[in-house]
PDB file of N, CA, C and O in Angstrom:
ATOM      1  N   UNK A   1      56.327  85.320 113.918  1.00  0.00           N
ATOM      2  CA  UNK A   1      56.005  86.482 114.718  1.00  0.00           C
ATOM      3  C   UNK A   1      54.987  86.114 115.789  1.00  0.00           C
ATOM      4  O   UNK A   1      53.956  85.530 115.456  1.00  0.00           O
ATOM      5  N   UNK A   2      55.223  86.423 117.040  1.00  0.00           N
ATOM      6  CA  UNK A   2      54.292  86.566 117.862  1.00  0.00           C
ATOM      7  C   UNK A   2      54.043  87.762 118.435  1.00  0.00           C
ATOM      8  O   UNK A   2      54.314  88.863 117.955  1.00  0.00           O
ATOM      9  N   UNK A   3      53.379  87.466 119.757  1.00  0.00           N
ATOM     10  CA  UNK A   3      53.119  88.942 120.614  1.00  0.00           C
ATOM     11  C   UNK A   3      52.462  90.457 120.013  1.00  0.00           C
ATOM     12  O   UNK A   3      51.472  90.796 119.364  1.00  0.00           O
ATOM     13  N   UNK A   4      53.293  90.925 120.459  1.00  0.00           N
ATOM     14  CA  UNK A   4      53.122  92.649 119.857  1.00  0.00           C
ATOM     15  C   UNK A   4      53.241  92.863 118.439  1.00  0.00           C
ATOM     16  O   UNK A   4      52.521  93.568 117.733  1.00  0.00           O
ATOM     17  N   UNK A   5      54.522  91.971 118.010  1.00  0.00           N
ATOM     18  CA  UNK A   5      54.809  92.039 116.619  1.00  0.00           C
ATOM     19  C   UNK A   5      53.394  91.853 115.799  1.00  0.00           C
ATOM     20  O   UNK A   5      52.671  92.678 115.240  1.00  0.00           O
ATOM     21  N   UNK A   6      53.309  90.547 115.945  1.00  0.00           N
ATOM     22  CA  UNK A   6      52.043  90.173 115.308  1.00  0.00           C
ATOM     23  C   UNK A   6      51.010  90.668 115.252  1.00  0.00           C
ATOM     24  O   UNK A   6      50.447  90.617 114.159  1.00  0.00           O
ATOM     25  N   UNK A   7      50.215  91.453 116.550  1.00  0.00           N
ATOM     26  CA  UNK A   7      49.711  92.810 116.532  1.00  0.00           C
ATOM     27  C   UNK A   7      49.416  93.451 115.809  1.00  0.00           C
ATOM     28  O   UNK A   7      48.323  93.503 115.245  1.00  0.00           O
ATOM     29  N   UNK A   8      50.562  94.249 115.624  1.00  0.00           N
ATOM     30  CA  UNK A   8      51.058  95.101 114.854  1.00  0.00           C
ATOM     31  C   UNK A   8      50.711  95.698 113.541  1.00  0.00           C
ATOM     32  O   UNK A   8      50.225  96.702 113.021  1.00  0.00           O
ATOM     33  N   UNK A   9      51.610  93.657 113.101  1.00  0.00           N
ATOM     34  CA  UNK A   9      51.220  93.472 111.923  1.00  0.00           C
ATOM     35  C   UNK A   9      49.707  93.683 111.581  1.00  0.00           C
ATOM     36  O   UNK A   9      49.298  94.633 110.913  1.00  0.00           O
ATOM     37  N   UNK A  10      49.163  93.000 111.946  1.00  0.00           N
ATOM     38  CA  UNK A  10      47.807  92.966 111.951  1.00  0.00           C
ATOM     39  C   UNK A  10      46.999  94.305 111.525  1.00  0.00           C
ATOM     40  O   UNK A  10      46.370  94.611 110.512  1.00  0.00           O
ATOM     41  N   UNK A  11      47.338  95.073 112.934  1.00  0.00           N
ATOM     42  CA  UNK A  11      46.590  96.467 112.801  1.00  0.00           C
ATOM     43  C   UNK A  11      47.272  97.512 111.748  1.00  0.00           C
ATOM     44  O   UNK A  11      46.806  98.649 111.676  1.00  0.00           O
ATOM     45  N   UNK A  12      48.154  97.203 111.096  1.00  0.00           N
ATOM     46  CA  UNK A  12      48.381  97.658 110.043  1.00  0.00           C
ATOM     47  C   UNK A  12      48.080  97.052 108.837  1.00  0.00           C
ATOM     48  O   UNK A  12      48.074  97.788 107.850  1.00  0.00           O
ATOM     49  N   UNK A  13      47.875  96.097 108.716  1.00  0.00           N
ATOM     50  CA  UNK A  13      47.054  95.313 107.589  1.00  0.00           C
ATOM     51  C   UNK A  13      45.747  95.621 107.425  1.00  0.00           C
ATOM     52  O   UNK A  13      45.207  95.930 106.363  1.00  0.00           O
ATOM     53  N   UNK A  14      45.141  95.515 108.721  1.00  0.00           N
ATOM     54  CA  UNK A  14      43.419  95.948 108.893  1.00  0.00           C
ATOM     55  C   UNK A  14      43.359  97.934 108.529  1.00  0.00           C
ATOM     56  O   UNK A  14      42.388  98.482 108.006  1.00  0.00           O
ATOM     57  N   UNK A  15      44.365  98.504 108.877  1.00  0.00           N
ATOM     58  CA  UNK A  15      44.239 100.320 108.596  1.00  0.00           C
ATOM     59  C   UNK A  15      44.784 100.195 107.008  1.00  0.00           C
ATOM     60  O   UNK A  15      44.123 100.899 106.245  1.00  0.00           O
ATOM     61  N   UNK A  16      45.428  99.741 106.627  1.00  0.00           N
ATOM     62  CA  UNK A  16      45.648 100.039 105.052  1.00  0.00           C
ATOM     63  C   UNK A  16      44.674  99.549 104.383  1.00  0.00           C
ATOM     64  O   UNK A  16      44.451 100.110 103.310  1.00  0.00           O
ATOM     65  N   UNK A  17      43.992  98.650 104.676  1.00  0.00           N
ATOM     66  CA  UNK A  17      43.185  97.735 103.997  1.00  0.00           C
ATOM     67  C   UNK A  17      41.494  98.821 104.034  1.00  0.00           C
ATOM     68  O   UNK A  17      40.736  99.008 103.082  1.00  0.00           O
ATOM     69  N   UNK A  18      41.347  99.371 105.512  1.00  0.00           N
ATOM     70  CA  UNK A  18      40.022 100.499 105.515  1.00  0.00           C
ATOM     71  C   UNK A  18      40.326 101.904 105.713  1.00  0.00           C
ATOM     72  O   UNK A  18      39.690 102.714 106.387  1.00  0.00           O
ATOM     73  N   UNK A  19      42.101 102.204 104.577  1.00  0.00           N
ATOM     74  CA  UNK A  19      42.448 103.343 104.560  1.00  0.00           C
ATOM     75  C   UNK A  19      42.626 104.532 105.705  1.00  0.00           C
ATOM     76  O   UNK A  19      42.711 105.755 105.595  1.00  0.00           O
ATOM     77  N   UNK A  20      42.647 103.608 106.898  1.00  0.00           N
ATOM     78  CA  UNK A  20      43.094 104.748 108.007  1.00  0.00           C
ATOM     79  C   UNK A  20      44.487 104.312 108.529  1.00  0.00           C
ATOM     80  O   UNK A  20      44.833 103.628 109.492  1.00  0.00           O
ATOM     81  N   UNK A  21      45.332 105.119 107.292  1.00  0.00           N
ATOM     82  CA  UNK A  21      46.921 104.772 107.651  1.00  0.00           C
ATOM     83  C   UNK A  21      47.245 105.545 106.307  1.00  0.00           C
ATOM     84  O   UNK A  21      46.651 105.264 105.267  1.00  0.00           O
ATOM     85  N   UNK A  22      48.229 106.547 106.375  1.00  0.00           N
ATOM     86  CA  UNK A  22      49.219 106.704 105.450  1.00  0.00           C
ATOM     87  C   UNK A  22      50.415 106.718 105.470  1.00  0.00           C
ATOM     88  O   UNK A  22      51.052 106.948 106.498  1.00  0.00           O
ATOM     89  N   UNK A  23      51.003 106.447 104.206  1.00  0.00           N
ATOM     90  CA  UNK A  23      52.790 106.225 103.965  1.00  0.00           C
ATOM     91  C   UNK A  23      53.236 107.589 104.394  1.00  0.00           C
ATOM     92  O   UNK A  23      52.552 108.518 103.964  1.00  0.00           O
ATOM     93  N   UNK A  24      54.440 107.936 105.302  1.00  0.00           N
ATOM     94  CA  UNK A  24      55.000 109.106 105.366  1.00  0.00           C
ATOM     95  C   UNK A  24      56.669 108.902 105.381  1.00  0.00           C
ATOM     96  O   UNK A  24      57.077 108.432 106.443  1.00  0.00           O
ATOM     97  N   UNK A  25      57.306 109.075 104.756  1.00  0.00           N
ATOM     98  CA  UNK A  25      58.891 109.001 104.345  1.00  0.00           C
ATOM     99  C   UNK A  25      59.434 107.883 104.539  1.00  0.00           C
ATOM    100  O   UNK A  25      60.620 107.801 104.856  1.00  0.00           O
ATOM    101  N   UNK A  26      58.135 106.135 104.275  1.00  0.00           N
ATOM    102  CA  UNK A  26      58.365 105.183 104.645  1.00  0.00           C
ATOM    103  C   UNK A  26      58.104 104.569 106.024  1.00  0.00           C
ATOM    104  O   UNK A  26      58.805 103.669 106.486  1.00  0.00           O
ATOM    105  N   UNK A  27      57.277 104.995 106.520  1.00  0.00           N
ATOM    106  CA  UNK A  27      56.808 104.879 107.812  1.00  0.00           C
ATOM    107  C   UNK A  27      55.068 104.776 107.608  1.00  0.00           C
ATOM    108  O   UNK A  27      54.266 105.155 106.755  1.00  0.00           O
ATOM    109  N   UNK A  28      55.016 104.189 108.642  1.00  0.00           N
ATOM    110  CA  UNK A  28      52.475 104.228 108.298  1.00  0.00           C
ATOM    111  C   UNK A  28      52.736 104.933 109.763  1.00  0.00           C
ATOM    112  O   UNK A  28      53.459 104.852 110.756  1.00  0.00           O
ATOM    113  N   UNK A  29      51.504 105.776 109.130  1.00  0.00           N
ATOM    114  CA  UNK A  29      51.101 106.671 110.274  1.00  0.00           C
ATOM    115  C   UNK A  29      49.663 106.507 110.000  1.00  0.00           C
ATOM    116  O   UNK A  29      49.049 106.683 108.948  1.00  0.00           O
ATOM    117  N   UNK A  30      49.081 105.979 111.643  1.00  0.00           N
ATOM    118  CA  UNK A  30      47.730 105.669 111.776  1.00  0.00           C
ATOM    119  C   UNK A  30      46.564 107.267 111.917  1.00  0.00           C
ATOM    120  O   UNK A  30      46.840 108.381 112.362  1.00  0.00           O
ATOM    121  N   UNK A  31      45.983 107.030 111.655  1.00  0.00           N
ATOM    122  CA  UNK A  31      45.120 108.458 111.459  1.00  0.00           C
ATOM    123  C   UNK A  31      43.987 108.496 112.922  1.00  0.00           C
ATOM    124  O   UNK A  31      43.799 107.445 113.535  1.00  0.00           O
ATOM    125  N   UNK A  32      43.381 109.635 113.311  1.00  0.00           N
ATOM    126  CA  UNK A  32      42.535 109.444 114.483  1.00  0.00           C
ATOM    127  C   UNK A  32      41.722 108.467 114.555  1.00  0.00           C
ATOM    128  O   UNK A  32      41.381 107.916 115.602  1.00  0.00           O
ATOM    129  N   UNK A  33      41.196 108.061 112.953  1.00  0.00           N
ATOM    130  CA  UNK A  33      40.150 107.499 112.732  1.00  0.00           C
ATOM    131  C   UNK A  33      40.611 105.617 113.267  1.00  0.00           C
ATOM    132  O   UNK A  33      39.936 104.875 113.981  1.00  0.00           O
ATOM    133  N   UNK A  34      41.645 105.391 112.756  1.00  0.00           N
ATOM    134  CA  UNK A  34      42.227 104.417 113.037  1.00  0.00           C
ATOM    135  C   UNK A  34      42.234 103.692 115.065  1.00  0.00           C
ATOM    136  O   UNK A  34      41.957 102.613 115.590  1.00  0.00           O
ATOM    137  N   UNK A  35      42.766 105.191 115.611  1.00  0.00           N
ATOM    138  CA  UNK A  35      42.900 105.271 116.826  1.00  0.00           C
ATOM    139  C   UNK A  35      41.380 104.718 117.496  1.00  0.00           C
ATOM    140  O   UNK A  35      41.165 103.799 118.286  1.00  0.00           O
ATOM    141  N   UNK A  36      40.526 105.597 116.888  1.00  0.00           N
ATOM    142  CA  UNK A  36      39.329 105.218 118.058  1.00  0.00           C
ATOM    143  C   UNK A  36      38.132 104.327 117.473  1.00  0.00           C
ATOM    144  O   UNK A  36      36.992 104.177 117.913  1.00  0.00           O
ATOM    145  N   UNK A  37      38.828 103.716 116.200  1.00  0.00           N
ATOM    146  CA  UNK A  37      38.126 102.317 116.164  1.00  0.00           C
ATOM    147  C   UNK A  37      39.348 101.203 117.144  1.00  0.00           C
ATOM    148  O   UNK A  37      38.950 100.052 117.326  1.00  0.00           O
ATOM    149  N   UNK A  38      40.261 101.445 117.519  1.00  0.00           N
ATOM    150  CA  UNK A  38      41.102 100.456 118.091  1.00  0.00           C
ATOM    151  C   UNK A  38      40.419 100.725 119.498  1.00  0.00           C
ATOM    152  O   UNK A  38      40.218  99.722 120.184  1.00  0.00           O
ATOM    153  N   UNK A  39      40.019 102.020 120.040  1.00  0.00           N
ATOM    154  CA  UNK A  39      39.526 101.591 121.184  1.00  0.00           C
ATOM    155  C   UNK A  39      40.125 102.397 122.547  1.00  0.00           C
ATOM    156  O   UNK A  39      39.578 102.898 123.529  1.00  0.00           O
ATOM    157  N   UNK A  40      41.844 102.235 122.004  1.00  0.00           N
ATOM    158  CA  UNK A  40      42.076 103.035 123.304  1.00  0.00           C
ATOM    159  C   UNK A  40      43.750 103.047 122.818  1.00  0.00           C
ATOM    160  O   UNK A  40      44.321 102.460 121.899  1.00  0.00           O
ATOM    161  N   UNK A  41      44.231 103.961 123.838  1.00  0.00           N
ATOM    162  CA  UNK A  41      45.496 104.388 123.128  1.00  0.00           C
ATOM    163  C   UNK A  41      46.606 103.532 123.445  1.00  0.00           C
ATOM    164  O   UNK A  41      46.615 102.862 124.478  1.00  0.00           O
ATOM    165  N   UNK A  42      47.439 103.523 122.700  1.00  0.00           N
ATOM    166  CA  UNK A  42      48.514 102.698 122.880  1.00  0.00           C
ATOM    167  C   UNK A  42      49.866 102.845 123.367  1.00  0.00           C
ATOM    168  O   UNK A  42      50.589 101.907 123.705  1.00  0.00           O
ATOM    169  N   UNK A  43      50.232 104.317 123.389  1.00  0.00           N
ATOM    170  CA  UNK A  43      50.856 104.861 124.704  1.00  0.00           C
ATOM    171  C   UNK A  43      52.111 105.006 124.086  1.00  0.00           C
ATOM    172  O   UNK A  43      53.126 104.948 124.779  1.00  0.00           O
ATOM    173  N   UNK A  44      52.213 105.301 122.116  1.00  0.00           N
ATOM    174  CA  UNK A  44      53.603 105.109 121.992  1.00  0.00           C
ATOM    175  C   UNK A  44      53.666 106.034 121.518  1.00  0.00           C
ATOM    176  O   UNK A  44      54.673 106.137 120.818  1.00  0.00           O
ATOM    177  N   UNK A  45      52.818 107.156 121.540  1.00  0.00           N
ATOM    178  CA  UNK A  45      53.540 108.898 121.462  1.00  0.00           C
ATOM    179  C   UNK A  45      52.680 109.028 120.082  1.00  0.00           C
ATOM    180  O   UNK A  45      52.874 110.148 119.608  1.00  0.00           O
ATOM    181  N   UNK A  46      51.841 108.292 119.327  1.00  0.00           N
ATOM    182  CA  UNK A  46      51.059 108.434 117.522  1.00  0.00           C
ATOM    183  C   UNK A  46      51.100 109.801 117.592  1.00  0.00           C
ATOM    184  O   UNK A  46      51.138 110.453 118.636  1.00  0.00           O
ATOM    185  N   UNK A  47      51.092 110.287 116.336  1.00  0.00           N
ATOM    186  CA  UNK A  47      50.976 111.889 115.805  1.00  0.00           C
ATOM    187  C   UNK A  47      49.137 112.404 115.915  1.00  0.00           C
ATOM    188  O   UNK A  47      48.629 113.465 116.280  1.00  0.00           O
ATOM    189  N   UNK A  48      48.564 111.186 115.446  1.00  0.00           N
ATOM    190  CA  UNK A  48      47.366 111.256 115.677  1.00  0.00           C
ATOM    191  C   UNK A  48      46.476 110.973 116.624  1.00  0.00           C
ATOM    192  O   UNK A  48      45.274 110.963 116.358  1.00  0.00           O
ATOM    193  N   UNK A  49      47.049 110.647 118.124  1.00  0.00           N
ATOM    194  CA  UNK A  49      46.182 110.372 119.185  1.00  0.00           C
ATOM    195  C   UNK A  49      45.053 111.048 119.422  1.00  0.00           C
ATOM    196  O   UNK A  49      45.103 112.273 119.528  1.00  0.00           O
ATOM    197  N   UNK A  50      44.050 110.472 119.524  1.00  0.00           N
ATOM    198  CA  UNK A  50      42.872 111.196 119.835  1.00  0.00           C
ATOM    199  C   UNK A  50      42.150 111.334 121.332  1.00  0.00           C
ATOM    200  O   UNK A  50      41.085 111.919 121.531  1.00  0.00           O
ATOM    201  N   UNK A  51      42.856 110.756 122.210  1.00  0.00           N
ATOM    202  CA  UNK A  51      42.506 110.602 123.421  1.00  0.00           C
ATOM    203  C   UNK A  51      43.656 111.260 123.988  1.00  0.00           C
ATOM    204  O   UNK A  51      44.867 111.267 123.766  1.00  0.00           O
ATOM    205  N   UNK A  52      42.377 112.147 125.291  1.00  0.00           N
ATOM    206  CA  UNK A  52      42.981 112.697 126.416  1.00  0.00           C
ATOM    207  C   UNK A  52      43.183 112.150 127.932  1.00  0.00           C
ATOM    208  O   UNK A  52      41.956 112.186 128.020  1.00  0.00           O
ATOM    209  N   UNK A  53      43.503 111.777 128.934  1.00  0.00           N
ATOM    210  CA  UNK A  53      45.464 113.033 127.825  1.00  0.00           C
ATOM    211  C   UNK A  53      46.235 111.843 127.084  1.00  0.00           C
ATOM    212  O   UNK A  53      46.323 110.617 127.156  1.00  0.00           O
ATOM    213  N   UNK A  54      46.696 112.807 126.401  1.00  0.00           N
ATOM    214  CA  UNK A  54      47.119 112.050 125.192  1.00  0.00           C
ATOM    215  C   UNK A  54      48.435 110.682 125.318  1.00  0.00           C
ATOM    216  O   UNK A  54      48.329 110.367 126.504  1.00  0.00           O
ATOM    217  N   UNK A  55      49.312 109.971 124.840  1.00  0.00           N
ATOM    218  CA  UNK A  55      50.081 109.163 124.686  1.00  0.00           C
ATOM    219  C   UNK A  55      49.882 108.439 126.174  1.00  0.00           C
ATOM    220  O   UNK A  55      50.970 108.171 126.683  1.00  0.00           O
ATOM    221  N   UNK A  56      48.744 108.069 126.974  1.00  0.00           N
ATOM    222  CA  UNK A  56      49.040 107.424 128.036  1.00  0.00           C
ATOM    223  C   UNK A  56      48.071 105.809 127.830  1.00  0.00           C
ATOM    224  O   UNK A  56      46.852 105.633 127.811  1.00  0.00           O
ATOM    225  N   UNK A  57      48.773 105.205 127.750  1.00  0.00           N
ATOM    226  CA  UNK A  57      48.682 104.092 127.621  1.00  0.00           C
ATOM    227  C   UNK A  57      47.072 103.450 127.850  1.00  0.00           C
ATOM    228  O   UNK A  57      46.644 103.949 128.891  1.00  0.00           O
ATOM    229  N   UNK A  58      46.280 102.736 127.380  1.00  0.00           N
ATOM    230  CA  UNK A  58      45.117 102.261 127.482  1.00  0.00           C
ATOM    231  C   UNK A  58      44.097 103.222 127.751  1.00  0.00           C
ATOM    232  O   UNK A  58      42.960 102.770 127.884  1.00  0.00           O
ATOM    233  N   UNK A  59      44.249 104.330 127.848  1.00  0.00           N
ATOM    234  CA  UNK A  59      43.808 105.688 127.983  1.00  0.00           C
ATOM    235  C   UNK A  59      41.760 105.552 127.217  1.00  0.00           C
ATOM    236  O   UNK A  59      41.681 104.767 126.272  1.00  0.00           O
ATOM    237  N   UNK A  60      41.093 105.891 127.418  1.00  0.00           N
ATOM    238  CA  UNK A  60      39.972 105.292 126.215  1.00  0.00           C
ATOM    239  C   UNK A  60      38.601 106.881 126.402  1.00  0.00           C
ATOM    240  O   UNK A  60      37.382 106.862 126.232  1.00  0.00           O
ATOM    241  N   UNK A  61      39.476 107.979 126.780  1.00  0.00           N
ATOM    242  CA  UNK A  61      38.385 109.184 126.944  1.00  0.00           C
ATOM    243  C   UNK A  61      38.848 109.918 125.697  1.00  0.00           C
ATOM    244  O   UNK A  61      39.984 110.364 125.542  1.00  0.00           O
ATOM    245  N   UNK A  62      37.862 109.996 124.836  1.00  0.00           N
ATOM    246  CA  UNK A  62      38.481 110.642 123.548  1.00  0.00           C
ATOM    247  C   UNK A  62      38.164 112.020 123.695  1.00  0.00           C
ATOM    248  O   UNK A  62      37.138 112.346 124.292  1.00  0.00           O
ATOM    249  N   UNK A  63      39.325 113.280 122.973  1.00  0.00           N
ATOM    250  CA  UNK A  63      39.360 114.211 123.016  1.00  0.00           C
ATOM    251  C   UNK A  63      38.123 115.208 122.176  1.00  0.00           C
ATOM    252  O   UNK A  63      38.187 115.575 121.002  1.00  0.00           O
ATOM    253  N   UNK A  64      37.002 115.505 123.173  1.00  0.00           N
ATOM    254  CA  UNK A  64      35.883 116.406 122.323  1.00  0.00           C
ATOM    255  C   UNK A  64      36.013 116.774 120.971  1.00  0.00           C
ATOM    256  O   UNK A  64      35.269 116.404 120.063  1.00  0.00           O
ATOM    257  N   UNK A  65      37.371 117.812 120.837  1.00  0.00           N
ATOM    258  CA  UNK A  65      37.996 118.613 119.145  1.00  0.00           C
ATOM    259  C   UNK A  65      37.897 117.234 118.227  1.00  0.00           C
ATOM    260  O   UNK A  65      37.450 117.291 117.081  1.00  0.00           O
ATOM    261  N   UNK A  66      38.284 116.171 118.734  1.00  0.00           N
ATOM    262  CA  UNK A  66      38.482 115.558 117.518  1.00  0.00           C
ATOM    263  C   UNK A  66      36.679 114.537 117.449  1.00  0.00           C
ATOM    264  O   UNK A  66      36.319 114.171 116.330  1.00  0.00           O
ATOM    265  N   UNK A  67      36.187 114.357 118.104  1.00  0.00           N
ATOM    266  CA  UNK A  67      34.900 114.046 117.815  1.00  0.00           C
ATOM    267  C   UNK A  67      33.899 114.847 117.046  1.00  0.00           C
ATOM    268  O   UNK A  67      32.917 114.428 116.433  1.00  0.00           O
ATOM    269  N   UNK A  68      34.386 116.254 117.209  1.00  0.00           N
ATOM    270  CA  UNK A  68      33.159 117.316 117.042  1.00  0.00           C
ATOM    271  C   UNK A  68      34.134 117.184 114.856  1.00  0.00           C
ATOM    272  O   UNK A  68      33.320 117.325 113.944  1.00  0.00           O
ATOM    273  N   UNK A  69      35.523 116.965 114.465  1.00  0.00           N
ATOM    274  CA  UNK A  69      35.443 116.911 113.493  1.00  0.00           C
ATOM    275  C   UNK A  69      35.258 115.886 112.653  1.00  0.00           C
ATOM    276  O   UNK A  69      35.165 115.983 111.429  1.00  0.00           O
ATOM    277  N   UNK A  70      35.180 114.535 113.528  1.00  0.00           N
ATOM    278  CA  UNK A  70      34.556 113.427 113.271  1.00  0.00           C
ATOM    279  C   UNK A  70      33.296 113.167 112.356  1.00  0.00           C
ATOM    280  O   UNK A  70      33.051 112.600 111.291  1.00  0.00           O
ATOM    281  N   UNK A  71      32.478 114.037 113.545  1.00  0.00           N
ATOM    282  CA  UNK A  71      30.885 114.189 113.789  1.00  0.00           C
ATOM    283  C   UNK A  71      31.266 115.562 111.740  1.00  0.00           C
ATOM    284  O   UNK A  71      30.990 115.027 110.667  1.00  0.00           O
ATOM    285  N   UNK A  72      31.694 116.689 111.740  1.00  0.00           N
ATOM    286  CA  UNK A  72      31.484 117.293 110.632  1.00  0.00           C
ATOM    287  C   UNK A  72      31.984 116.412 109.294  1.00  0.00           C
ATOM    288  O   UNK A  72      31.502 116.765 108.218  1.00  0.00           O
ATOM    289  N   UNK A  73      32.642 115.623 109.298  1.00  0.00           N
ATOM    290  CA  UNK A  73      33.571 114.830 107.993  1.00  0.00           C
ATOM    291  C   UNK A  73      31.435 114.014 108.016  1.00  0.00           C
ATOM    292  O   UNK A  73      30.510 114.341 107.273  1.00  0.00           O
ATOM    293  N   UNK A  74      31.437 113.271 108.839  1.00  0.00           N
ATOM    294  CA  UNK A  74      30.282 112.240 108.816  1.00  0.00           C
ATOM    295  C   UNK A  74      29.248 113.045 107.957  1.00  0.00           C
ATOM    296  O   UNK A  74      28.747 112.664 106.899  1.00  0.00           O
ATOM    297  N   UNK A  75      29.056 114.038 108.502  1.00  0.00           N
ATOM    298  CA  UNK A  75      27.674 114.684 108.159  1.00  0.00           C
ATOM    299  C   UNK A  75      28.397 115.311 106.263  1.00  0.00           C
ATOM    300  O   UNK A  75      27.818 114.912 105.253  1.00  0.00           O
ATOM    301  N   UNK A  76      29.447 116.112 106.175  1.00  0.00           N
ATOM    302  CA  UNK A  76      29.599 116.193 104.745  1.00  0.00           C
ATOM    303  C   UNK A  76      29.301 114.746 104.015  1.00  0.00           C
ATOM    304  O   UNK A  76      28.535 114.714 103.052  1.00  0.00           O
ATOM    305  N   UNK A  77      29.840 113.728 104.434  1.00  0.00           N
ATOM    306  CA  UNK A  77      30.035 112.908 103.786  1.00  0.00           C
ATOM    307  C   UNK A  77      28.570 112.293 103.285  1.00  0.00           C
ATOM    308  O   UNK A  77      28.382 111.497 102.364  1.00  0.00           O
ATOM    309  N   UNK A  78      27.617 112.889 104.147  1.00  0.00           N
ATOM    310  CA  UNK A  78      26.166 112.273 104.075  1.00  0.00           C
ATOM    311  C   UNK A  78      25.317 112.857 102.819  1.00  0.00           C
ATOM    312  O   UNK A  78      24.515 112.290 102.077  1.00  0.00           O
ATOM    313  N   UNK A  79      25.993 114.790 102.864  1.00  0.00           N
ATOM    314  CA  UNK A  79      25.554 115.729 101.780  1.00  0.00           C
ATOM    315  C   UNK A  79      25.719 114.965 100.290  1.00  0.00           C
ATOM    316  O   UNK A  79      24.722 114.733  99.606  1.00  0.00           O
ATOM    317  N   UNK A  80      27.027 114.610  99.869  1.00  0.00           N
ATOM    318  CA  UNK A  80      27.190 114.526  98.961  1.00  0.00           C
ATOM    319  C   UNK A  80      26.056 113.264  97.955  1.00  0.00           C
ATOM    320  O   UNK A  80      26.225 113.110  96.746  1.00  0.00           O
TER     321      UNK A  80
END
């Protein structure tokens, strides 16, 4: 494997491995969280894009809504 493939592979090895990826009818679906540790979007339509506007390629302005529930998961997670 090279190129993209390899990629790929990769960034799905690294999201299963720090749980930002789940199985869905045999398919990995990367989660927001996944998205904006990668940095910037990848332009292939994810369910979970977090950057606006959304599915456009290298894109790297993340969408406020999903920071502000970012920012609330962080802070529960601090309560417990």
């Amino acid at each position: 494997m090279v190129g993209i493939e390899q990629r790929m592979t990769q960034a799905y090895l690294c999201a299963v491995k720090e749980g930002d990826s789940y199985n869905e009818n045999g398919r990995v679906v990367f989660t927001e969280r996944y998205h904006i540790r990668r940095g910037h979007c990848c332009g292939s339509g994810c369910r979970h894009c977090p950057f606006l506007p959304r599915h456009q390629k290298f894109n790297q302005k993340l969408d406020p809504k999903v920071l502000q529930l970012l920012a609330a998961e962080n802070n529960a997670d601090k309560g417990r």
